[in-house]
Biopython code that builds the backbone (N, CA, C, O; Angstrom):
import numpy as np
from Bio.PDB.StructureBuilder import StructureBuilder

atoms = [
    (1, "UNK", "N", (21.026, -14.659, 9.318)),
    (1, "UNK", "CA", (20.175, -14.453, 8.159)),
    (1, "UNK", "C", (20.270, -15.704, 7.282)),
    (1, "UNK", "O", (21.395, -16.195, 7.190)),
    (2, "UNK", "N", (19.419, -16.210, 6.721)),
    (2, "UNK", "CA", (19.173, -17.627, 6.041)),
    (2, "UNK", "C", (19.425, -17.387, 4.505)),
    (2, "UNK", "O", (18.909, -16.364, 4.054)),
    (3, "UNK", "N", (19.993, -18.012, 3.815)),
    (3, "UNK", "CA", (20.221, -17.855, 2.615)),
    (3, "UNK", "C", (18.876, -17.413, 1.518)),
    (3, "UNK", "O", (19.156, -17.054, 0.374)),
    (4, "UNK", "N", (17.451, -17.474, 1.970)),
    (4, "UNK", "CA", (16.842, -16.939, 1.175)),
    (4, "UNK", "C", (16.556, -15.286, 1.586)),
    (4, "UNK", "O", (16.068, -14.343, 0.963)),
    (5, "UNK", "N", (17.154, -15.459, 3.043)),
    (5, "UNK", "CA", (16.785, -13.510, 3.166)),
    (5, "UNK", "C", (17.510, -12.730, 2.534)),
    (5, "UNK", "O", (17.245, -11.663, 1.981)),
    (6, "UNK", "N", (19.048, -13.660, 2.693)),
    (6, "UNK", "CA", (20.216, -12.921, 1.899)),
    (6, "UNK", "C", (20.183, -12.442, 0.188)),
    (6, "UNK", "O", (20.909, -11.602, -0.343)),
    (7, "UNK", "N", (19.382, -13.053, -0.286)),
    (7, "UNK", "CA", (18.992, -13.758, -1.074)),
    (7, "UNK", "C", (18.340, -12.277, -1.828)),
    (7, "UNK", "O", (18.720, -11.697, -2.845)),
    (8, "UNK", "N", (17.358, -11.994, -0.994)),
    (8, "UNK", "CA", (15.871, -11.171, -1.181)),
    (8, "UNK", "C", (16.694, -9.993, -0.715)),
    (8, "UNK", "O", (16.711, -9.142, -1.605)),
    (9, "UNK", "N", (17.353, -9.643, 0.305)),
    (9, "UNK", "CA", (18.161, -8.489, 0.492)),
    (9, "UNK", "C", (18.790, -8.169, -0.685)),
    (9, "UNK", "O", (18.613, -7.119, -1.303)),
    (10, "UNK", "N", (19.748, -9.342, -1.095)),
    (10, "UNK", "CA", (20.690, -8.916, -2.611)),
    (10, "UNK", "C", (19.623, -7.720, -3.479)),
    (10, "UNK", "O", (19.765, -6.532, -3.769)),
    (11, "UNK", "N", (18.523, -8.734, -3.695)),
    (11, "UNK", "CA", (17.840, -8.172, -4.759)),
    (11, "UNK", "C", (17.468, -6.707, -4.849)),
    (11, "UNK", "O", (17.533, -5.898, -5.775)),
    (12, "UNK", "N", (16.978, -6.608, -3.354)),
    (12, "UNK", "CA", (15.977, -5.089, -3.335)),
    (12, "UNK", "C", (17.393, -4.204, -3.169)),
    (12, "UNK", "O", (17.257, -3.004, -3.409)),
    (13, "UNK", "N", (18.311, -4.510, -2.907)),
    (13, "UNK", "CA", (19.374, -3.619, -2.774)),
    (13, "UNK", "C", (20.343, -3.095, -4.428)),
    (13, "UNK", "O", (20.966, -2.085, -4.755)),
    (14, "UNK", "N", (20.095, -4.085, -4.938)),
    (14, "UNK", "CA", (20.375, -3.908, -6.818)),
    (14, "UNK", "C", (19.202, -3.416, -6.970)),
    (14, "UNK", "O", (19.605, -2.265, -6.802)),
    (15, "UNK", "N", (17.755, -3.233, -7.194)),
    (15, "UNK", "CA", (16.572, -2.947, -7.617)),
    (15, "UNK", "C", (16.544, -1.552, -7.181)),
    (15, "UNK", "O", (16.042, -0.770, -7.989)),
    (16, "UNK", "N", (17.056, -0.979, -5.871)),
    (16, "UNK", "CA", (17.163, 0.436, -5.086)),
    (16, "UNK", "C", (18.384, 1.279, -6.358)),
    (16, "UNK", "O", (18.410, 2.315, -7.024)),
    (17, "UNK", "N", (18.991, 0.436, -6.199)),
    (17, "UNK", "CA", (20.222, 1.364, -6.909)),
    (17, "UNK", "C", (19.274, 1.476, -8.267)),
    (17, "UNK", "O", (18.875, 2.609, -8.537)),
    (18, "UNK", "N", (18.935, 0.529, -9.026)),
    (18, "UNK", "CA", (19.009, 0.840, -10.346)),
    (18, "UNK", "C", (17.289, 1.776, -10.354)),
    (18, "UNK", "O", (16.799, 2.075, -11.443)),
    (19, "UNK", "N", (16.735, 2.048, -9.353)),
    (19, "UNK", "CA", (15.292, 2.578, -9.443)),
    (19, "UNK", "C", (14.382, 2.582, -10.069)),
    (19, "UNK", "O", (14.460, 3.063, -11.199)),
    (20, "UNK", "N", (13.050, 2.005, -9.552)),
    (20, "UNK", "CA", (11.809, 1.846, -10.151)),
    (20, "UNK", "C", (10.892, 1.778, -9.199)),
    (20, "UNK", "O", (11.088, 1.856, -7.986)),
    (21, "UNK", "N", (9.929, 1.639, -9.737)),
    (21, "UNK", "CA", (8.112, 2.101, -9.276)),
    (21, "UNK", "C", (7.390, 0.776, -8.754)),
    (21, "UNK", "O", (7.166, -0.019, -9.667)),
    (22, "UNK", "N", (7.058, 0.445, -7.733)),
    (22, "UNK", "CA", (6.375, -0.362, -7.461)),
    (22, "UNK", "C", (4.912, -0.480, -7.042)),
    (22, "UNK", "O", (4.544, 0.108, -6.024)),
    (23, "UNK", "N", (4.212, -1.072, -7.633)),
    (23, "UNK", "CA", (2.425, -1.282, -7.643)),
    (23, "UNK", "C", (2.285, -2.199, -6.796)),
    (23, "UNK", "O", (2.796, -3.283, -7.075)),
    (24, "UNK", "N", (1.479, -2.038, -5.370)),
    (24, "UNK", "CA", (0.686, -3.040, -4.869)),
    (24, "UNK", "C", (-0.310, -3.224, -3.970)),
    (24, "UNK", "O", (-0.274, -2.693, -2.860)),
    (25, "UNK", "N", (-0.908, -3.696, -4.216)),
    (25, "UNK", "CA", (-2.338, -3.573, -3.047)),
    (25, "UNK", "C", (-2.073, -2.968, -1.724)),
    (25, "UNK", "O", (-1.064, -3.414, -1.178)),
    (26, "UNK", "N", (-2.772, -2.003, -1.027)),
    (26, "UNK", "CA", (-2.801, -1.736, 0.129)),
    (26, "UNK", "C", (-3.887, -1.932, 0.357)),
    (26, "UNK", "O", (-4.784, -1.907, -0.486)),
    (27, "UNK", "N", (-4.065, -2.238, 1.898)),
    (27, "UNK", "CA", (-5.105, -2.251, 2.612)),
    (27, "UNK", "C", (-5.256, -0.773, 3.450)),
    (27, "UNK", "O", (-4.563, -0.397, 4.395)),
    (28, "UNK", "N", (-6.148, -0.208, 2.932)),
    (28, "UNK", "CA", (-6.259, 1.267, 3.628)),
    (28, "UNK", "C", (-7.093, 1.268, 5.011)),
    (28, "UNK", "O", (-7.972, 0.412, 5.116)),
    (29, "UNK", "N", (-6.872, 2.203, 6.128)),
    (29, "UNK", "CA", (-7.752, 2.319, 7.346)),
    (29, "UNK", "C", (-7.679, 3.222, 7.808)),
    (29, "UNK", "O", (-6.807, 3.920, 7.290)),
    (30, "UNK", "N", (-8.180, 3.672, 8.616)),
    (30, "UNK", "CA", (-8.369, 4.682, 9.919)),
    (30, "UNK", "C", (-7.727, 4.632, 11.018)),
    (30, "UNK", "O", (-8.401, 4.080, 11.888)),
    (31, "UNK", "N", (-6.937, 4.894, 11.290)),
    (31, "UNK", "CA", (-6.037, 4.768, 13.070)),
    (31, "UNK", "C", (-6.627, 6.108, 13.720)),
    (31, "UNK", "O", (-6.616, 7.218, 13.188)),
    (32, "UNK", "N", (-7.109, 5.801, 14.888)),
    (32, "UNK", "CA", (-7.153, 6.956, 15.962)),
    (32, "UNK", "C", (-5.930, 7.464, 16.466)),
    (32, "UNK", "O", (-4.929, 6.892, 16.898)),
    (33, "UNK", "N", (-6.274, 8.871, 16.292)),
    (33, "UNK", "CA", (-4.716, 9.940, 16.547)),
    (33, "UNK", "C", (-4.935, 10.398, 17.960)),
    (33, "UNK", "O", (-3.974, 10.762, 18.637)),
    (34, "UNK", "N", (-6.065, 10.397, 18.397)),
    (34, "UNK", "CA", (-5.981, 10.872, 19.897)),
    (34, "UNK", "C", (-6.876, 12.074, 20.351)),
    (34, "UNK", "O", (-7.378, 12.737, 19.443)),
    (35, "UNK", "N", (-7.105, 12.391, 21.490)),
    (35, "UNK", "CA", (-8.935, 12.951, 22.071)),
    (35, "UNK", "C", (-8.867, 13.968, 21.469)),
    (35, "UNK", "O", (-9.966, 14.292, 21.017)),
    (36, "UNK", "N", (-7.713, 14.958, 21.136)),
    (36, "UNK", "CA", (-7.442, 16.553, 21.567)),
    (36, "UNK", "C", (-8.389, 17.036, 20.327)),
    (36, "UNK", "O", (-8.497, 16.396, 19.281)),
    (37, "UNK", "N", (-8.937, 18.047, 20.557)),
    (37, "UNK", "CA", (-10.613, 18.729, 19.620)),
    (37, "UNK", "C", (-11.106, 17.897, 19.357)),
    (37, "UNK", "O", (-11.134, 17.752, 18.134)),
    (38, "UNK", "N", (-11.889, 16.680, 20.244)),
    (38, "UNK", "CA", (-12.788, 15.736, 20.120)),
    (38, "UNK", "C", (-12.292, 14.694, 19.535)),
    (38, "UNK", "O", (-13.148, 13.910, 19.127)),
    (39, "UNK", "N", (-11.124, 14.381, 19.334)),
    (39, "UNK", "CA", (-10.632, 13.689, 18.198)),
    (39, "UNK", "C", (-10.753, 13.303, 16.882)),
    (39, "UNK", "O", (-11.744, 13.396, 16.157)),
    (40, "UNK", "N", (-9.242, 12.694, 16.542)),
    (40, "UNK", "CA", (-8.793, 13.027, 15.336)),
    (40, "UNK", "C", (-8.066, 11.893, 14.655)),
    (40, "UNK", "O", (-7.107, 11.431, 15.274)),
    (41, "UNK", "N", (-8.432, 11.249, 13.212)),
    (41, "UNK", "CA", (-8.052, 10.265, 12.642)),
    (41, "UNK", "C", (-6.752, 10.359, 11.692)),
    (41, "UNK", "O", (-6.177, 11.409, 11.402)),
    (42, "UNK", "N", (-6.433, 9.193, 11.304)),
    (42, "UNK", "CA", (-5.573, 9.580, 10.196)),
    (42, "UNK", "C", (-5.696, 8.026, 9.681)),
    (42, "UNK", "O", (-6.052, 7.026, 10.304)),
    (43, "UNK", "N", (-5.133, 8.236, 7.862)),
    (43, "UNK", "CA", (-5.151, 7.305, 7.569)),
    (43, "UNK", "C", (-3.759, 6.568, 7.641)),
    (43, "UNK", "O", (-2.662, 6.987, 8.010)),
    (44, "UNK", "N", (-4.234, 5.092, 7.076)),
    (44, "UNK", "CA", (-2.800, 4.052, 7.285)),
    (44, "UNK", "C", (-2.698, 3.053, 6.200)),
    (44, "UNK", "O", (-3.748, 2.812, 5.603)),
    (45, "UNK", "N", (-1.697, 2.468, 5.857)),
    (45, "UNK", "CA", (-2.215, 1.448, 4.701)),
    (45, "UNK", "C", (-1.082, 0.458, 4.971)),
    (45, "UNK", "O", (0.010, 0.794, 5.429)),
    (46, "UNK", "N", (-1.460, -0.896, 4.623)),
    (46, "UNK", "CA", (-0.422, -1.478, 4.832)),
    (46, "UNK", "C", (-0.430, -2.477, 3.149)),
    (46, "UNK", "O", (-1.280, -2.708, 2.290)),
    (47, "UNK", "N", (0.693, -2.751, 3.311)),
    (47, "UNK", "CA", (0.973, -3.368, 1.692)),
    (47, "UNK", "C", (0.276, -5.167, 1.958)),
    (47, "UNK", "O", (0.770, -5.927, 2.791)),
    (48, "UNK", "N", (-0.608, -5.449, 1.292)),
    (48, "UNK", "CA", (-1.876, -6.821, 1.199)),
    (48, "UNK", "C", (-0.838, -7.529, 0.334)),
    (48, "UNK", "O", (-0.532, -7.152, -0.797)),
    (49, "UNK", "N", (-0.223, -8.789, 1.079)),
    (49, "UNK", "CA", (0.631, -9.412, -0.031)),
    (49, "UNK", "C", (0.428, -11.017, 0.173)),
    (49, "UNK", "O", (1.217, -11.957, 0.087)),
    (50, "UNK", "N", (-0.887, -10.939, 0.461)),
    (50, "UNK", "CA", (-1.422, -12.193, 0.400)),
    (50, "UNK", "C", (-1.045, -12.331, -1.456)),
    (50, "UNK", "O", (-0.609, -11.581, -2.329)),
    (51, "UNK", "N", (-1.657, -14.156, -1.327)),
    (51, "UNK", "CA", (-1.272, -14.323, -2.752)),
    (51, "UNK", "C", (-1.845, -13.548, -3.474)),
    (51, "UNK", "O", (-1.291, -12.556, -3.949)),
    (52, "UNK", "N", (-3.153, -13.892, -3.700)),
    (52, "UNK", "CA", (-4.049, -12.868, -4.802)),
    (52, "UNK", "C", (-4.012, -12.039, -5.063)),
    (52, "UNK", "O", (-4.696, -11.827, -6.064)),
    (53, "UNK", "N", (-3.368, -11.007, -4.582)),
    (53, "UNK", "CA", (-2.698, -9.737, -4.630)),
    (53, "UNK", "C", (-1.065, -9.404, -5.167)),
    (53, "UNK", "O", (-0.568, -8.565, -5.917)),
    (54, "UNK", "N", (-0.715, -10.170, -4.616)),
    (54, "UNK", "CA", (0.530, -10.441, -5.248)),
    (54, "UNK", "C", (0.762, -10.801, -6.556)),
    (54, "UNK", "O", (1.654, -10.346, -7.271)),
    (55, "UNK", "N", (-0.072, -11.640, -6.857)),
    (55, "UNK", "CA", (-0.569, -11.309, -8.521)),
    (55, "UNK", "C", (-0.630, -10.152, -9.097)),
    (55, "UNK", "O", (-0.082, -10.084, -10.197)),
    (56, "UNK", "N", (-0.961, -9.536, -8.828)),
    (56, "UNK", "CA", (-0.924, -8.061, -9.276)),
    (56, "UNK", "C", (0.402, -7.183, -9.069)),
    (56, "UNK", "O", (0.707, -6.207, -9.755)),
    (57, "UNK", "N", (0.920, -7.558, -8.309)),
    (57, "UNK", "CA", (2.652, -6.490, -7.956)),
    (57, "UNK", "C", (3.027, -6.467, -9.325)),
    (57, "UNK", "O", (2.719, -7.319, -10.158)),
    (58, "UNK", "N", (3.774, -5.350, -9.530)),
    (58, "UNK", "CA", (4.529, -4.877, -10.703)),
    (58, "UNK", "C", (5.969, -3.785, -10.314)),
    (58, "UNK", "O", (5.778, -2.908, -9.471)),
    (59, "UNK", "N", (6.843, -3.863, -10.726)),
    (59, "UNK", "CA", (7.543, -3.051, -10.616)),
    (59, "UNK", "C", (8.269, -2.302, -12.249)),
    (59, "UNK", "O", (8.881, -2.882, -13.146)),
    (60, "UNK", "N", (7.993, -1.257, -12.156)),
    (60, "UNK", "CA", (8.339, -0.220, -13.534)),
    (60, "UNK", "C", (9.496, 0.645, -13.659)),
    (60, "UNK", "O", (9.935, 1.041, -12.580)),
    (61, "UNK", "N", (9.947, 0.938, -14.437)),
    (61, "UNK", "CA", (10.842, 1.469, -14.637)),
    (61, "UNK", "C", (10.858, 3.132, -14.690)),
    (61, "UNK", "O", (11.677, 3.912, -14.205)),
    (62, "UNK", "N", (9.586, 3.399, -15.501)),
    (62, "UNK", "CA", (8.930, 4.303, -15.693)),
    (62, "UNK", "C", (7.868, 4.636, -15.084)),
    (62, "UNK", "O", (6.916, 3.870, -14.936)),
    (63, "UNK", "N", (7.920, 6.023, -14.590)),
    (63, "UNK", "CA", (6.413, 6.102, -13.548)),
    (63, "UNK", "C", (5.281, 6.375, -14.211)),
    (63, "UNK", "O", (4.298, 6.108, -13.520)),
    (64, "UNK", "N", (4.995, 6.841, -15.375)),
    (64, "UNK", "CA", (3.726, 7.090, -16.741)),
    (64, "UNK", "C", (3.437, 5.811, -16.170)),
    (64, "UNK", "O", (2.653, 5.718, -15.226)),
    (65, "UNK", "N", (4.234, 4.433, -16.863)),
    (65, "UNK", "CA", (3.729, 3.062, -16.747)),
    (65, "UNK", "C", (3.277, 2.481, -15.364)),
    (65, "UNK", "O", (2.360, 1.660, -15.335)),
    (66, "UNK", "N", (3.933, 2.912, -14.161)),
    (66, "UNK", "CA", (3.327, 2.805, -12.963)),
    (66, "UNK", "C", (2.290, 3.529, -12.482)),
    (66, "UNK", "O", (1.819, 2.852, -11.568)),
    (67, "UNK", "N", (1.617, 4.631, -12.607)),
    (67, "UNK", "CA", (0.929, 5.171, -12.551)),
    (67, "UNK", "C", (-0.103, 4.669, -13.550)),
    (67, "UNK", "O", (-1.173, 4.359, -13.025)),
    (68, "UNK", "N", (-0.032, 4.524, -14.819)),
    (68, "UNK", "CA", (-1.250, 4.009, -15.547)),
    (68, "UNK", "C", (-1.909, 1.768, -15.078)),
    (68, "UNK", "O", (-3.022, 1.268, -15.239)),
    (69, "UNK", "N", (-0.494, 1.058, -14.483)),
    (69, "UNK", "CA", (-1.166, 0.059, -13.979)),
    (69, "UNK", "C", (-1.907, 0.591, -12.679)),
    (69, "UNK", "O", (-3.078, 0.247, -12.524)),
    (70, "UNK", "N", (-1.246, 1.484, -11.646)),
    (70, "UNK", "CA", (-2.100, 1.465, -10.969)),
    (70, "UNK", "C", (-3.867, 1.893, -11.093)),
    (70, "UNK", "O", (-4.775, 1.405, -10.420)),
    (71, "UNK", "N", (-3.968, 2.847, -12.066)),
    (71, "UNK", "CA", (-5.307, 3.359, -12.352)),
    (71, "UNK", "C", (-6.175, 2.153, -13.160)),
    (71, "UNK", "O", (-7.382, 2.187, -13.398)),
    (72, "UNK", "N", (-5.329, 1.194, -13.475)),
    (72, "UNK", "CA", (-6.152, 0.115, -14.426)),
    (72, "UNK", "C", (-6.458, -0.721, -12.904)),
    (72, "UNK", "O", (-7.635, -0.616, -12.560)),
    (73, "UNK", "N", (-5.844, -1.287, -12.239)),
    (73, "UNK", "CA", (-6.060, -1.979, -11.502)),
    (73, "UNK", "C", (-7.014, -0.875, -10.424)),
    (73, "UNK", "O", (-7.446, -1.576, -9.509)),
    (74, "UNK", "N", (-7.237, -0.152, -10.336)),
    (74, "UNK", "CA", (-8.058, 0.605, -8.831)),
    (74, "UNK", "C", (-9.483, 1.172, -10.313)),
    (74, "UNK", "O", (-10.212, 2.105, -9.979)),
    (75, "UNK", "N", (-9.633, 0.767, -11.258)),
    (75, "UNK", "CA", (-10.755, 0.725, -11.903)),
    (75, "UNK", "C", (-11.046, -0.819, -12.556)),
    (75, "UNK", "O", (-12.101, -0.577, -13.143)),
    (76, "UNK", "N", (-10.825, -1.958, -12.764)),
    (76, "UNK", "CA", (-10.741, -2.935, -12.632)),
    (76, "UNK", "C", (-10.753, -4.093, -12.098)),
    (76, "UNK", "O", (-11.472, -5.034, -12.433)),
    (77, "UNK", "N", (-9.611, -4.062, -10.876)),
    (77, "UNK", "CA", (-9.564, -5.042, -10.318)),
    (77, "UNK", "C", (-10.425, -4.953, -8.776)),
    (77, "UNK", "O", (-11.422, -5.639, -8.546)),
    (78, "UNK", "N", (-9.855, -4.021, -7.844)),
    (78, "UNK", "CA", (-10.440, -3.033, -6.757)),
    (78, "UNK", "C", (-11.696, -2.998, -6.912)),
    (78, "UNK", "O", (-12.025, -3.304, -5.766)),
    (79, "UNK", "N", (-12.633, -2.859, -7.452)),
    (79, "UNK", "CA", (-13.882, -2.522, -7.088)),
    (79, "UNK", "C", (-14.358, -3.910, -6.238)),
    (79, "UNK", "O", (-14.405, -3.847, -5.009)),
    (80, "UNK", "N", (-14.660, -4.988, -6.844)),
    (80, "UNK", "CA", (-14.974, -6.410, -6.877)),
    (80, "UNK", "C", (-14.265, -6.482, -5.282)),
    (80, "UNK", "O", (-14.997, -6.491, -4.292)),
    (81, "UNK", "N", (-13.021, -6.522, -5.185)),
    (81, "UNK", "CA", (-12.353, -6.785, -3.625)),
    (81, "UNK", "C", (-13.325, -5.457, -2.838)),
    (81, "UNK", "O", (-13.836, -5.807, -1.774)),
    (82, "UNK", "N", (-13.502, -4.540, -3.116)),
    (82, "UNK", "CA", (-14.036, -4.001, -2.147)),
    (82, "UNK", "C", (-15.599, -3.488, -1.818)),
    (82, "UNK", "O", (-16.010, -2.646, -1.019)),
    (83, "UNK", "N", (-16.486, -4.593, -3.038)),
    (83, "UNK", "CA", (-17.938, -4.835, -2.720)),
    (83, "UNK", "C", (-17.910, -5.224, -1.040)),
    (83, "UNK", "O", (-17.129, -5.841, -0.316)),
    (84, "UNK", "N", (-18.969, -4.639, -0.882)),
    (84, "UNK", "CA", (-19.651, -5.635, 0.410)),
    (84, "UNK", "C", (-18.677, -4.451, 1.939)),
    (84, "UNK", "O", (-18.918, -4.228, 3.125)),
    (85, "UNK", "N", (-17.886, -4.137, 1.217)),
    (85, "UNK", "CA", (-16.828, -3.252, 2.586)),
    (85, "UNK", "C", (-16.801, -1.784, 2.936)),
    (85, "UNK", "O", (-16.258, -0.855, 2.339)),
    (86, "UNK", "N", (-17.584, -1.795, 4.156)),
    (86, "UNK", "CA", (-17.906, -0.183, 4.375)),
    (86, "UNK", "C", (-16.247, 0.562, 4.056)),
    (86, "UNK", "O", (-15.051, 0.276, 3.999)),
    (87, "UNK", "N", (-17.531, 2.066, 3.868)),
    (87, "UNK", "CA", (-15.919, 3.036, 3.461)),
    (87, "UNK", "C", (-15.012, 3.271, 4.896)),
    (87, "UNK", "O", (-15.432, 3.391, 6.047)),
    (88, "UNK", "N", (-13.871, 3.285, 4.480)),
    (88, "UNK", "CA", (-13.318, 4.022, 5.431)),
    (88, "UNK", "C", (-13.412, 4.536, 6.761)),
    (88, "UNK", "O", (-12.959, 4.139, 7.834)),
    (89, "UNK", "N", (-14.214, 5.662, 6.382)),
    (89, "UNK", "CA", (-14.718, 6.471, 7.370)),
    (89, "UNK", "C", (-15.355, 6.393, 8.104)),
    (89, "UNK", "O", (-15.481, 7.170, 9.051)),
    (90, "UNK", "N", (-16.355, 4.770, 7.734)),
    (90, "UNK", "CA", (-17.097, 4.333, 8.635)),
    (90, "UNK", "C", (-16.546, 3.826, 10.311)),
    (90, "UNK", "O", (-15.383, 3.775, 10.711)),
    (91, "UNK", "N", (-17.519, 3.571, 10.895)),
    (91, "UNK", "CA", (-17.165, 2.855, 12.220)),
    (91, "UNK", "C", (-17.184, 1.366, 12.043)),
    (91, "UNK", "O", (-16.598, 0.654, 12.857)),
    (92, "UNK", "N", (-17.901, 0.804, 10.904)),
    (92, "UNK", "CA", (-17.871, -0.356, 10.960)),
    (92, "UNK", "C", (-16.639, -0.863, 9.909)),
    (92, "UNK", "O", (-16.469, -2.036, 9.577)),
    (93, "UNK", "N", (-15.883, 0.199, 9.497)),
    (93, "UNK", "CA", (-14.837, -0.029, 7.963)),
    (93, "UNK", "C", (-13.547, -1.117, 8.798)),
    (93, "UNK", "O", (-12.755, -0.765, 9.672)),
    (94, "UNK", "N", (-13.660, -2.149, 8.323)),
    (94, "UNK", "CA", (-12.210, -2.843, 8.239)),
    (94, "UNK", "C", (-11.185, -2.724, 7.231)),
    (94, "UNK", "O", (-10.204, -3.462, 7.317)),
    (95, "UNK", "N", (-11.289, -1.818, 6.200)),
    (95, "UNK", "CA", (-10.424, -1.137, 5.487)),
    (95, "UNK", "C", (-11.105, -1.102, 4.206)),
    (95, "UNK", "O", (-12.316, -1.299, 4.110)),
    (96, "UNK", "N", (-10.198, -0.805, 3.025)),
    (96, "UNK", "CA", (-10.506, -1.092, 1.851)),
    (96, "UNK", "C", (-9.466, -1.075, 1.068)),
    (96, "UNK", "O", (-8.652, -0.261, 1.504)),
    (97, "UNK", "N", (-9.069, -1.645, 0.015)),
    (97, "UNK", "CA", (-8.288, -1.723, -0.776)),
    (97, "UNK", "C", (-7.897, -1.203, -2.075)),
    (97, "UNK", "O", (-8.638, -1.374, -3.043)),
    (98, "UNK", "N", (-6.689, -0.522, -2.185)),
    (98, "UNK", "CA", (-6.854, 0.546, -3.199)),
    (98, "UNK", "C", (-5.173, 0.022, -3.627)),
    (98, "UNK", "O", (-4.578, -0.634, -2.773)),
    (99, "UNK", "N", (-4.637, 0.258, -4.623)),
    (99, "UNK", "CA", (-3.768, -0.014, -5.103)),
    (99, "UNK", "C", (-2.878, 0.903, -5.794)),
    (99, "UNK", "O", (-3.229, 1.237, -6.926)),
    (100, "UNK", "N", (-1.911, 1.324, -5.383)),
    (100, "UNK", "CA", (-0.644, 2.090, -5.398)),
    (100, "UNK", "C", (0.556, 2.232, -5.132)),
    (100, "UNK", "O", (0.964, 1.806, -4.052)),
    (101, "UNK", "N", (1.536, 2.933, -6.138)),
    (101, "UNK", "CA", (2.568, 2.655, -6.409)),
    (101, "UNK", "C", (3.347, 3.562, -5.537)),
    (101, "UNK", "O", (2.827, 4.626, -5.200)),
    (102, "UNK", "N", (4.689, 3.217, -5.083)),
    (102, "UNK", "CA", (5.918, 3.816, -4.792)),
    (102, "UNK", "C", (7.223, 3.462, -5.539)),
    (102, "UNK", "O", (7.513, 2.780, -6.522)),
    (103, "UNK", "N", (7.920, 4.268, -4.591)),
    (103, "UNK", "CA", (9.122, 4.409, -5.452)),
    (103, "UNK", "C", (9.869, 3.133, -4.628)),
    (103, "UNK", "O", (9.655, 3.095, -3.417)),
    (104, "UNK", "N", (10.751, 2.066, -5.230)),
    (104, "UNK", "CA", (11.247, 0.998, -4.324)),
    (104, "UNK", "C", (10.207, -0.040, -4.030)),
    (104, "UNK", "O", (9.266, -0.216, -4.805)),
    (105, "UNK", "N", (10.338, -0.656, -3.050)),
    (105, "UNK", "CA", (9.897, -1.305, -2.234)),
    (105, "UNK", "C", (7.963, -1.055, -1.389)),
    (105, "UNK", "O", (7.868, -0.153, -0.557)),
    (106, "UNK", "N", (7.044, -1.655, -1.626)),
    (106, "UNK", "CA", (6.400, -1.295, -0.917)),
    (106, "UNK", "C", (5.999, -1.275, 0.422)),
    (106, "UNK", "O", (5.602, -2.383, 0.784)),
    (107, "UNK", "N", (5.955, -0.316, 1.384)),
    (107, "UNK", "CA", (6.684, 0.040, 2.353)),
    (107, "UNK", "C", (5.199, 0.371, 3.244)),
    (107, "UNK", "O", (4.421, 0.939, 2.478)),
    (108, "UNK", "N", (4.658, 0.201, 4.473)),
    (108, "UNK", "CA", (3.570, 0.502, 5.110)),
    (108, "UNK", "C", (3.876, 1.868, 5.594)),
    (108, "UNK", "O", (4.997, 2.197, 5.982)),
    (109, "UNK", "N", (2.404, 2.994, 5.545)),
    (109, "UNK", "CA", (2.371, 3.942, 5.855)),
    (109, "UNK", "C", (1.630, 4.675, 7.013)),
    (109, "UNK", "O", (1.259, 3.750, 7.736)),
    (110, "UNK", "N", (1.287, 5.650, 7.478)),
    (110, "UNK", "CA", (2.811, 6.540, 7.422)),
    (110, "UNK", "C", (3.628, 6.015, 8.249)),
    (110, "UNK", "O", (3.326, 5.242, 9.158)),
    (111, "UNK", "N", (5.165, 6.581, 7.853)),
    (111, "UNK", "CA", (6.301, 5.375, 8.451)),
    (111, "UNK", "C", (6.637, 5.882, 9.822)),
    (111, "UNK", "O", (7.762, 5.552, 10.196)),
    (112, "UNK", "N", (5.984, 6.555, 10.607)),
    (112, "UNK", "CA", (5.806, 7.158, 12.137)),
    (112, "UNK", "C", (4.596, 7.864, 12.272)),
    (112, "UNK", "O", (4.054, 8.457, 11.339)),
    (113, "UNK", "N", (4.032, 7.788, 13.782)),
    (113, "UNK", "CA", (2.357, 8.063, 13.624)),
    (113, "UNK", "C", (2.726, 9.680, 13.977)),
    (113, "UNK", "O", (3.644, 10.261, 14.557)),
    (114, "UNK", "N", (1.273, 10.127, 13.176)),
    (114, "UNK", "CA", (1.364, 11.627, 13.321)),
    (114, "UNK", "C", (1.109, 12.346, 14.688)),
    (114, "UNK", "O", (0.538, 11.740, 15.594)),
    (115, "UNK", "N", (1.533, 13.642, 14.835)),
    (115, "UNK", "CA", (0.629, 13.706, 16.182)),
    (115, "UNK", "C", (-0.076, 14.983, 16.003)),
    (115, "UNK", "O", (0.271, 15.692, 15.059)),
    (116, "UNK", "N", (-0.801, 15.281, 16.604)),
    (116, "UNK", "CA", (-1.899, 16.784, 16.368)),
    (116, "UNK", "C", (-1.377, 17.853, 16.471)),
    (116, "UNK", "O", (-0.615, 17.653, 17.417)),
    (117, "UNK", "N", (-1.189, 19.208, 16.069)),
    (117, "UNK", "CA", (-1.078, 20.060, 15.732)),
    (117, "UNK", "C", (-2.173, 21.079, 15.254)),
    (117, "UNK", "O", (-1.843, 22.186, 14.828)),
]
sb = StructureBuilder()
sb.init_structure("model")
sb.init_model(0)
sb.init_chain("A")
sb.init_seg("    ")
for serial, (resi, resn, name, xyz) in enumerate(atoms, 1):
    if name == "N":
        sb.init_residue(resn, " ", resi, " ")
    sb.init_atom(name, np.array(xyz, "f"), 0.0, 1.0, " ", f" {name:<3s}", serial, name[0])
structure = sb.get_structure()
């Protein structure tokens, strides 16, 4: 491990203990779950940490305050990034971007694929 991973480990591992809320762009999509009743989707998001986005990360202490950047930024910032980009649901959707917080670290979801039921 290189002294800046060690580095970045230290951190999120003090930041875990002392707990807070983290805001940041996801890129939302559609993954195919598989044929069974004609098939069946689910969604996925992965954390967008290109720069321009990264501009925007926040981490809170308080979830009121994480929860209210995220609603400023997914009425604000979000729309503009996601002119021009079919929804979701489409066949032609390469995602869209919506911005939300967790607890820790932002972490890609869901963290094992579902299966049908």
């Amino acid at each position: 491990m290189t002294e800046a991973e060690q580095l970045v480990a230290q951190f999120k591992e003090e930041r875990q203990a002392l707990g807070f809320y983290t805001i940041a762009i996801y890129l939302i999509d559609r993954a195919f779950g598989g044929h069974e009743e004609g098939g069946w989707y689910y969604d996925c998001g992965t954390p967008y940490l290109e720069p321009e986005a990264a501009l925007h990360m926040r981490a809170f202490d308080r979830l009121s305050d994480a929860e209210n950047y995220t609603a400023y930024l997914n009425l604000t910032v979000i729309p503009d990034w996601n002119e021009g980009r079919a929804e979701v649901s489409s066949v032609l959707s390469e995602g869209q971007y919506k911005a939300l917080w967790s607890e820790g670290f932002p972490q890609p979801f869901p963290t094992s694929r579902p299966h049908y039921e």
